[in-house]
Backbone as a printed PyTorch tensor [residue, N CA C, xyz], in Angstrom:
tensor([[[  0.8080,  -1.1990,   0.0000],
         [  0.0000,   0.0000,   0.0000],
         [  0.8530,   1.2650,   0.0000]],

        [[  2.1880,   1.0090,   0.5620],
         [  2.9330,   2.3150,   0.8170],
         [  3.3770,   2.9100,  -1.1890]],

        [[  2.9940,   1.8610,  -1.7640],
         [  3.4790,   2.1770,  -3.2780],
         [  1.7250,   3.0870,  -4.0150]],

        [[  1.1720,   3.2120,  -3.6190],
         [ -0.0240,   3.4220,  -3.7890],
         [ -0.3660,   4.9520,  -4.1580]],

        [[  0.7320,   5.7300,  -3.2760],
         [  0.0770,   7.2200,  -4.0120],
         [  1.2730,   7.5930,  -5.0970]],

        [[  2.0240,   6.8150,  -5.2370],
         [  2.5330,   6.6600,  -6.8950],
         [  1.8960,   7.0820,  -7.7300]],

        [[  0.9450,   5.7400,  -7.9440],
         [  0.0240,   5.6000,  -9.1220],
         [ -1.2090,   6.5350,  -8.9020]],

        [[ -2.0100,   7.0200,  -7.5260],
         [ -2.6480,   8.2040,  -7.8620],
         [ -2.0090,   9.5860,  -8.2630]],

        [[ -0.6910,   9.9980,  -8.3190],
         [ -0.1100,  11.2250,  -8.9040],
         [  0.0260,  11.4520,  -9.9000]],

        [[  0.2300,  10.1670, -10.2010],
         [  0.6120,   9.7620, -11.8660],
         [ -0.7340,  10.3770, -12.9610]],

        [[ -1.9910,   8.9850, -11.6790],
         [ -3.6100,   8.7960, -12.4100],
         [ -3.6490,  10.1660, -12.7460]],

        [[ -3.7410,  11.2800, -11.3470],
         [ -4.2030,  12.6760, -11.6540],
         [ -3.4690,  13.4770, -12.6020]],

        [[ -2.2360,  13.4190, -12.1410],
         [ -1.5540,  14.3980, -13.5100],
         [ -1.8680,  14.4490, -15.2560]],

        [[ -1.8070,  12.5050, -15.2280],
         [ -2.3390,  12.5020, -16.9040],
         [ -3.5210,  12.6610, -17.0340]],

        [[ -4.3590,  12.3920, -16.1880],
         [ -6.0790,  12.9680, -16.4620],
         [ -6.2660,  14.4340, -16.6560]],

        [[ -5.2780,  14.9750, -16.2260],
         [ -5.3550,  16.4220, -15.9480],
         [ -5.0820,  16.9200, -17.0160]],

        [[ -3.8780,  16.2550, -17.2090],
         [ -2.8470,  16.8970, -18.3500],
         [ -3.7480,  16.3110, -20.4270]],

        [[ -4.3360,  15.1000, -20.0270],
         [ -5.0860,  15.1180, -21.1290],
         [ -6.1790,  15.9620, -21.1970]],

        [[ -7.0400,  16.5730, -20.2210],
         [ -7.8450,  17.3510, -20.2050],
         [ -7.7640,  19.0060, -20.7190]],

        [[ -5.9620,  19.5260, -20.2990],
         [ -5.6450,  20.4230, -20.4920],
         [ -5.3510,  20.4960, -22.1000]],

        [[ -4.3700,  19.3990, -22.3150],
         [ -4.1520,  19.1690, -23.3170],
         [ -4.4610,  19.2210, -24.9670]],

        [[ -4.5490,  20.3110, -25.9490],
         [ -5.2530,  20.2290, -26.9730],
         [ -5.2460,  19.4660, -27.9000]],

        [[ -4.2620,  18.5200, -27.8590],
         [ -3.5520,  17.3020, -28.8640],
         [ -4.3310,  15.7990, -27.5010]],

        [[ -4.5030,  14.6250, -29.0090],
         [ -5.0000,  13.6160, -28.5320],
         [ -3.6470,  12.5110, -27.6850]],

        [[ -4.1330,  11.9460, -27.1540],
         [ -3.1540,  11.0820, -26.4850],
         [ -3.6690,   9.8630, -26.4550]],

        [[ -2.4210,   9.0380, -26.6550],
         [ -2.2080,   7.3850, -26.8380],
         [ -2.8010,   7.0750, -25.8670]],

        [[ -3.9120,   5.8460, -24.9140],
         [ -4.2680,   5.7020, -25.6300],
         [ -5.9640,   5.9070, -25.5450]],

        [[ -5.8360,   6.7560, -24.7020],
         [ -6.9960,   7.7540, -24.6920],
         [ -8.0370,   7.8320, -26.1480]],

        [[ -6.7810,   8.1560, -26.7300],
         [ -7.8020,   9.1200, -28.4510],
         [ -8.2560,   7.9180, -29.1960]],

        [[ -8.3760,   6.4980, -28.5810],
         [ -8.7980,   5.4340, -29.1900],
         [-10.0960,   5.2490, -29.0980]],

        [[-10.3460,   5.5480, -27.8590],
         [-11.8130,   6.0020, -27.5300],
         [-12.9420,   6.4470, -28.5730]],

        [[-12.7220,   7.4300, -29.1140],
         [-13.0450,   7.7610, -30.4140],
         [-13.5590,   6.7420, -31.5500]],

        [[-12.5610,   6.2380, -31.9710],
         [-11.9700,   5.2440, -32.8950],
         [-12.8510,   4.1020, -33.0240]],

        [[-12.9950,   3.4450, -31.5040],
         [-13.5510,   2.3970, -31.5620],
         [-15.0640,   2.2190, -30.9890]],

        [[-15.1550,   3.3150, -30.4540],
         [-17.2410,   3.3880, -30.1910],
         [-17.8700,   4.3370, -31.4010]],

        [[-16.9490,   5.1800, -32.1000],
         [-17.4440,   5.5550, -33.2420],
         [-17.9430,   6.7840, -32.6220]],

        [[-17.4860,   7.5420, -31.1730],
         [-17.9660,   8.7020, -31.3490],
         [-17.3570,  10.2230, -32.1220]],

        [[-18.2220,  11.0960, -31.2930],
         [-17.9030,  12.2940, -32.0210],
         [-16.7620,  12.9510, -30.6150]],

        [[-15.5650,  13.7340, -30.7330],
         [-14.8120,  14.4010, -29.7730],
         [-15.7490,  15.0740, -29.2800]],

        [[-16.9510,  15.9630, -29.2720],
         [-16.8600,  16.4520, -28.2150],
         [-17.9630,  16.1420, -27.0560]],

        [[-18.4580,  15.3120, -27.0270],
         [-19.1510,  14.1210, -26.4320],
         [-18.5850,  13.9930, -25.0280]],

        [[-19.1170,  13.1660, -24.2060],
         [-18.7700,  12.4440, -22.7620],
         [-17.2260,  11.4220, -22.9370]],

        [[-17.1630,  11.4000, -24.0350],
         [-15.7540,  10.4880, -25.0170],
         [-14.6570,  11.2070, -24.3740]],

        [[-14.7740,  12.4930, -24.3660],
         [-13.3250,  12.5390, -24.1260],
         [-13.0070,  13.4090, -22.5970]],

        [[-13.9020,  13.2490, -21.6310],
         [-13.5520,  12.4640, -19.9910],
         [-13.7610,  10.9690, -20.1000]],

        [[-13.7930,  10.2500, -21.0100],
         [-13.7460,   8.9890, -20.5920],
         [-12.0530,   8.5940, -20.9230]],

        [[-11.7280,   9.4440, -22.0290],
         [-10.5530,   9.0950, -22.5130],
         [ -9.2430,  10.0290, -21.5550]],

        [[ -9.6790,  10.8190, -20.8450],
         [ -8.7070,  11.3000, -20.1190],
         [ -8.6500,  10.2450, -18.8190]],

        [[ -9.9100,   9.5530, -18.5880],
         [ -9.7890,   8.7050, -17.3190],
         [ -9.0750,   7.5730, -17.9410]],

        [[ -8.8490,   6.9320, -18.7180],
         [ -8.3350,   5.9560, -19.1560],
         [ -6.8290,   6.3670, -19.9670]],

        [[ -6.4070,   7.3340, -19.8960],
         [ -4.8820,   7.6860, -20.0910],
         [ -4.0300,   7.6910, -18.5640]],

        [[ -5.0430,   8.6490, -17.4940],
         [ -4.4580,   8.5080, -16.0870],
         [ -4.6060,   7.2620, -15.9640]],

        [[ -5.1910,   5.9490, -16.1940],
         [ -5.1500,   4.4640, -15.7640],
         [ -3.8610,   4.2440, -16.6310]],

        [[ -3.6460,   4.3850, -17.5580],
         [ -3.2920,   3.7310, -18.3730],
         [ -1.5180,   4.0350, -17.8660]],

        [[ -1.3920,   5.0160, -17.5500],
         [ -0.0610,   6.2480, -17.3840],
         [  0.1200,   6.0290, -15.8250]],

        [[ -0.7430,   5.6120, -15.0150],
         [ -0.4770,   5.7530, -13.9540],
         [  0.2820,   4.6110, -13.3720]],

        [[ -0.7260,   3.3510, -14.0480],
         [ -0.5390,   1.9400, -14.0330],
         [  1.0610,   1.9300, -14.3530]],

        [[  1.6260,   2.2740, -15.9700],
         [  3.1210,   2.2230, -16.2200],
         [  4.0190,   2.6220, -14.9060]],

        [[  3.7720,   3.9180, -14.8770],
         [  4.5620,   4.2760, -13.8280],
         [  4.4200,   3.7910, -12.2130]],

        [[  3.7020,   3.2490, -11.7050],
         [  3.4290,   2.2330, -10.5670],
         [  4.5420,   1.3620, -10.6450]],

        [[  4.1990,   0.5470, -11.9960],
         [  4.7170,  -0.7480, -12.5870],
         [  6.5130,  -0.2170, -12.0620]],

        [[  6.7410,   0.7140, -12.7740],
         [  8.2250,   0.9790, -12.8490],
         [  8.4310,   1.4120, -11.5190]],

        [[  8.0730,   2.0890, -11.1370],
         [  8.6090,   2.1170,  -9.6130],
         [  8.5470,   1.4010,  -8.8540]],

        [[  7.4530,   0.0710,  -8.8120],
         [  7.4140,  -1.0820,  -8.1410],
         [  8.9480,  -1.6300,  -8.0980]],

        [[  9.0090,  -1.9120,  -9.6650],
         [ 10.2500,  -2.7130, -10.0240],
         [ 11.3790,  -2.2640,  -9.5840]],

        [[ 11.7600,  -0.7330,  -9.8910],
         [ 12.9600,  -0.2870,  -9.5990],
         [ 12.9770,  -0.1920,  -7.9910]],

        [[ 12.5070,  -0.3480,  -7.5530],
         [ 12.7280,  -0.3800,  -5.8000],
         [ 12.9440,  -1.5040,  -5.2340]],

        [[ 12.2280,  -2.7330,  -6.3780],
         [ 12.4620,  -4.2590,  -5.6530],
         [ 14.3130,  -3.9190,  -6.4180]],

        [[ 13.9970,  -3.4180,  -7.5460],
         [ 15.5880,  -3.8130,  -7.9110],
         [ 17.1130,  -3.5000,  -7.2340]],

        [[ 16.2520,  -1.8120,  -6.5870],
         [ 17.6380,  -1.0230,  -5.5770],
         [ 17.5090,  -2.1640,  -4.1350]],

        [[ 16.2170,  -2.3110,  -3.6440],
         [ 16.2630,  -3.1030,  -2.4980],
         [ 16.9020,  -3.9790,  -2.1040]],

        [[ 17.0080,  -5.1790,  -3.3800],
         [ 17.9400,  -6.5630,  -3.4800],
         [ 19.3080,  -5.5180,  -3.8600]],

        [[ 19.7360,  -5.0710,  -4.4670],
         [ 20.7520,  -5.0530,  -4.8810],
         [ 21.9820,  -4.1490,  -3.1800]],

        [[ 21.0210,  -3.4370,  -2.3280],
         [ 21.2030,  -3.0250,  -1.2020],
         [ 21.3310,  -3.9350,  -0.2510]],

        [[ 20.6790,  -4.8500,  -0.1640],
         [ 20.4160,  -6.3530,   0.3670],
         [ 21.8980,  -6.8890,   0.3650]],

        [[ 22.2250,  -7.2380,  -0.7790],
         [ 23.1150,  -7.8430,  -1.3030],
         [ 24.7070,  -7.3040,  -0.7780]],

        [[ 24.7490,  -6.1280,  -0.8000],
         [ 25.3670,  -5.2620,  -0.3380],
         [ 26.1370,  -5.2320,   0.9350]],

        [[ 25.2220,  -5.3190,   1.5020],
         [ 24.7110,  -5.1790,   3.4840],
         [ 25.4430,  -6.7330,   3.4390]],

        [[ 24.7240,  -7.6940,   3.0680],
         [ 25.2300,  -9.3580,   3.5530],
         [ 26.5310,  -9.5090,   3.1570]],

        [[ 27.2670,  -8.8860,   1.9130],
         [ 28.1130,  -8.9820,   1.4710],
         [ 29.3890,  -8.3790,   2.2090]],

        [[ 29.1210,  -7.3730,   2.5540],
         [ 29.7750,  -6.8400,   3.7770],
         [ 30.2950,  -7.2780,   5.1360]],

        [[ 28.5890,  -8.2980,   5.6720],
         [ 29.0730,  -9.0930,   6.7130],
         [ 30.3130, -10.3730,   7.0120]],

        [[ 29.6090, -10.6730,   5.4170],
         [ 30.8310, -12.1290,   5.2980],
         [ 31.8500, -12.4320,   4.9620]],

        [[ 32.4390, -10.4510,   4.5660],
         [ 34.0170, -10.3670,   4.3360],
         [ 34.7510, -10.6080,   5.5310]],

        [[ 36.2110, -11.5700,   5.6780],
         [ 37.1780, -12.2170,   6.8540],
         [ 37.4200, -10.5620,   6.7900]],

        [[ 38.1920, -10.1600,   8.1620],
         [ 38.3210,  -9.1650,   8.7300],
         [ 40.0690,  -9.7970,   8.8630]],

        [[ 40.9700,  -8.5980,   7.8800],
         [ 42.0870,  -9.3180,   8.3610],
         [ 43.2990,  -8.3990,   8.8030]]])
């Protein structure tokens, strides 16, 4: 849970930032595309909510990873340290 307001900073910024945004975004502007609507419709808050999922999710993902990755590699570190002979 402590990884958790990651992915809401992320969610809000790209919801925000597609909202602000006058250009379409990946993969938001698919929205469009595939229900066959018109832009200026309820389509495109649906497509800003589904860019912050979409954007938020990535970046979660990567920070998940890169922290298990510094963690072990700190881990590793620390033990490695202990079991050097002292001479």
């Amino acid at each position: 849970m402590k990884d958790s307001p990651i992915f809401v900073v992320f969610f809000v910024f790209f919801t925000l930032a597609t909202v602000v945004a006058p250009v379409p975004m990946f993969p938001g502007n698919m929205i469009y595309i595939w229900f066959e609507m018109s832009p200026m419709s309820y389509a495109f808050y649906i497509s800003a909510i589904i860019n912050g999922i979409t954007y938020g999710l990535v970046a979660w993902i990567v920070y998940v990873l890169a922290s298990k990755m510094i963690g072990k590699s700190t881990s590793e570190e620390m033990a490695g340290g202990e079991k050097k002979p002292k001479t």
